[in-house]
FIVOGU-833166 format. One record per residue (C-alpha): residue in three letters; x, y, z. Coordinates in steps of 0.2 Angstrom, whole numbers, plus 5000, padded with zeros to 4 digits. Example, Ala and Ser with C-alpha at 12.3 -4.5 7.8 and 13.67 -1.06 7.14 Angstrom:
2
{node 'ALA', {5062, 4978, 5039}}
{node 'SER', {5068, 4995, 5036}}
//
This chain:
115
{node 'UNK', {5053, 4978, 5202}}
{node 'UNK', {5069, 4972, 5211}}
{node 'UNK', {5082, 4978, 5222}}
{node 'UNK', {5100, 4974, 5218}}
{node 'UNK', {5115, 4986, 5227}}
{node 'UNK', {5103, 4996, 5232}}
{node 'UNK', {5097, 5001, 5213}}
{node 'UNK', {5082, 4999, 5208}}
{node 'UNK', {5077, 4988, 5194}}
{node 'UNK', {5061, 4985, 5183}}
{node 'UNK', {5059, 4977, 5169}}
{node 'UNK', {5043, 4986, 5158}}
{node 'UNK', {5034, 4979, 5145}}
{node 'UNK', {5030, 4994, 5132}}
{node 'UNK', {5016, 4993, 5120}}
{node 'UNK', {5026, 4990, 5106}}
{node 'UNK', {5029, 4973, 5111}}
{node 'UNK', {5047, 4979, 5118}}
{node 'UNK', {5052, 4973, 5135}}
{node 'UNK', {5066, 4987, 5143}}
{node 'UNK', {5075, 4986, 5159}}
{node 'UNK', {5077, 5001, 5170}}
{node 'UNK', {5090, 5006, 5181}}
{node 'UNK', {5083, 5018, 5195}}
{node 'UNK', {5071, 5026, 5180}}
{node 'UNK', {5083, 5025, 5166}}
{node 'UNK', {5083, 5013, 5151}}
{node 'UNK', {5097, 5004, 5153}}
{node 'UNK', {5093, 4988, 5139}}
{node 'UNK', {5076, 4989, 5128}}
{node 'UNK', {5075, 4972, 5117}}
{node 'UNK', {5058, 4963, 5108}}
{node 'UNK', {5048, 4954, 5119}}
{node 'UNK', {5048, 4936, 5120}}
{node 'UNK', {5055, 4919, 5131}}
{node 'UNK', {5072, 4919, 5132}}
{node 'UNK', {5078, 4937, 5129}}
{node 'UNK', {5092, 4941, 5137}}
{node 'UNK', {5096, 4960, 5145}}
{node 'UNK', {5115, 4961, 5152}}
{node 'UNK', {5121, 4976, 5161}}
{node 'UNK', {5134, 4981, 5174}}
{node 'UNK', {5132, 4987, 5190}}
{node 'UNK', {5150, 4994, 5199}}
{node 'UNK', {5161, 4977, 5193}}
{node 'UNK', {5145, 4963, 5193}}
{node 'UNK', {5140, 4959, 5177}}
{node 'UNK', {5119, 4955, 5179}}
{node 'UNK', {5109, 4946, 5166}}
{node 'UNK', {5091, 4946, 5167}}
{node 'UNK', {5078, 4934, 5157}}
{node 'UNK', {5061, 4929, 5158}}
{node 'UNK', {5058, 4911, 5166}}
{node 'UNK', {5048, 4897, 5157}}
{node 'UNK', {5032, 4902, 5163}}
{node 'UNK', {5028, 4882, 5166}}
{node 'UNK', {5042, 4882, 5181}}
{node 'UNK', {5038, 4899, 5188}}
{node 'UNK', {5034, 4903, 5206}}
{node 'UNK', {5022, 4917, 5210}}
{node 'UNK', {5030, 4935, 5208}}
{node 'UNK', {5045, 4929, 5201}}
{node 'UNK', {5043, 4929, 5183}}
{node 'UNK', {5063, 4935, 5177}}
{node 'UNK', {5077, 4925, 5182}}
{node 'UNK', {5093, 4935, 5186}}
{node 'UNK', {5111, 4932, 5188}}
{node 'UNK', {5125, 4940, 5196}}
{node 'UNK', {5142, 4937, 5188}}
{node 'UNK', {5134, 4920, 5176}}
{node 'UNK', {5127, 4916, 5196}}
{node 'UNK', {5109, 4913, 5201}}
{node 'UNK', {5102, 4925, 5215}}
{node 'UNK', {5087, 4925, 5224}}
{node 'UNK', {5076, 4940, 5222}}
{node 'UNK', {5058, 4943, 5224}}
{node 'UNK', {5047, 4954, 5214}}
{node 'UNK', {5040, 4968, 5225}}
{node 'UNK', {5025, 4974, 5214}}
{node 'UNK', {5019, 4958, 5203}}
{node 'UNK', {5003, 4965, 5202}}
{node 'UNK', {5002, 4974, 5181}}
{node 'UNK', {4995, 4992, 5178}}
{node 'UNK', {4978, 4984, 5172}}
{node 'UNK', {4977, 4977, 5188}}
{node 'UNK', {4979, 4996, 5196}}
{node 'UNK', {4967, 5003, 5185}}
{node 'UNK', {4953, 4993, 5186}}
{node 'UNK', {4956, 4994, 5206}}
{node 'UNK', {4955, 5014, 5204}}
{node 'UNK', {4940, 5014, 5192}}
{node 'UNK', {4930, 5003, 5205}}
{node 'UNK', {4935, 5015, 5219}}
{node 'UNK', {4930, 5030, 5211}}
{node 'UNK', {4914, 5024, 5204}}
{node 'UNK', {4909, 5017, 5224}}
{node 'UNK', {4915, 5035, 5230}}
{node 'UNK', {4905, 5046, 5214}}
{node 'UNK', {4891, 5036, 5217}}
{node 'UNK', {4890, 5039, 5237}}
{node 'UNK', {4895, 5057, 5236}}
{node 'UNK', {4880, 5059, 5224}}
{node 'UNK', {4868, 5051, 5234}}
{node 'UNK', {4870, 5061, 5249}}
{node 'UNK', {4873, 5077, 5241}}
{node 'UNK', {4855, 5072, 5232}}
{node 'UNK', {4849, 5071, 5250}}
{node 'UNK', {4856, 5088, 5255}}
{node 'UNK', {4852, 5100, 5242}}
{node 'UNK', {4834, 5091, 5239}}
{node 'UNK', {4828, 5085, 5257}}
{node 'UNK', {4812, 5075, 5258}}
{node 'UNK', {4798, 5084, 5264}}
{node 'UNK', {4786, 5076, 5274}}
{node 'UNK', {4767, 5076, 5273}}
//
């Protein structure tokens, strides 16, 4: 996710194997994924192309490199982290949260009783 103007851009990688960039949520280009495809749209009169870097010469969270008017421009990638990433995050949550909740309502419908 990028901020260019004040839009919003993301480039998404479907499970088709299509890559698509979105302006502020819409579909603005949708090509094949692969090294060295190349999205182009306009934004008011800037002409942006967008392509993935050679993932030898990446930096961290920068993985597209982007250019404004056949110019290079610095951006940094707000949300590098991918939806797997998310998910396996939420699914450790919520097993440590089940599993907690059951103990102690365990604990308060079936109390120990003393001898």
């Amino acid at each position: 996710m990028y901020y260019i103007e004040n839009h919003k851009i993301e480039v998404v990688n479907t499970f088709f194997g299509k890559e698509k960039v979105l302006l502020n949520g819409k579909t603005i280009s949708e090509k094949p994924s692969r090294i060295g495809t190349i999205h182009k749209f306009s934004i008011g009169k800037n002409e942006y192309r967008i392509s993935q870097r050679d993932y030898s010469s990446q930096k961290e969270g920068n993985f597209f490199e982007i250019r404004r008017n056949g110019m290079p421009i610095s951006l940094i990638n707000l949300w590098p982290r991918t939806s797997t990433q998310l998910l396996i995050l939420v699914v450790i949550m919520g097993l440590g949260f089940g599993f907690t909740l059951g103990i102690l309502l365990y604990n308060w419908l079936w109390p120990a009783i003393g001898v």
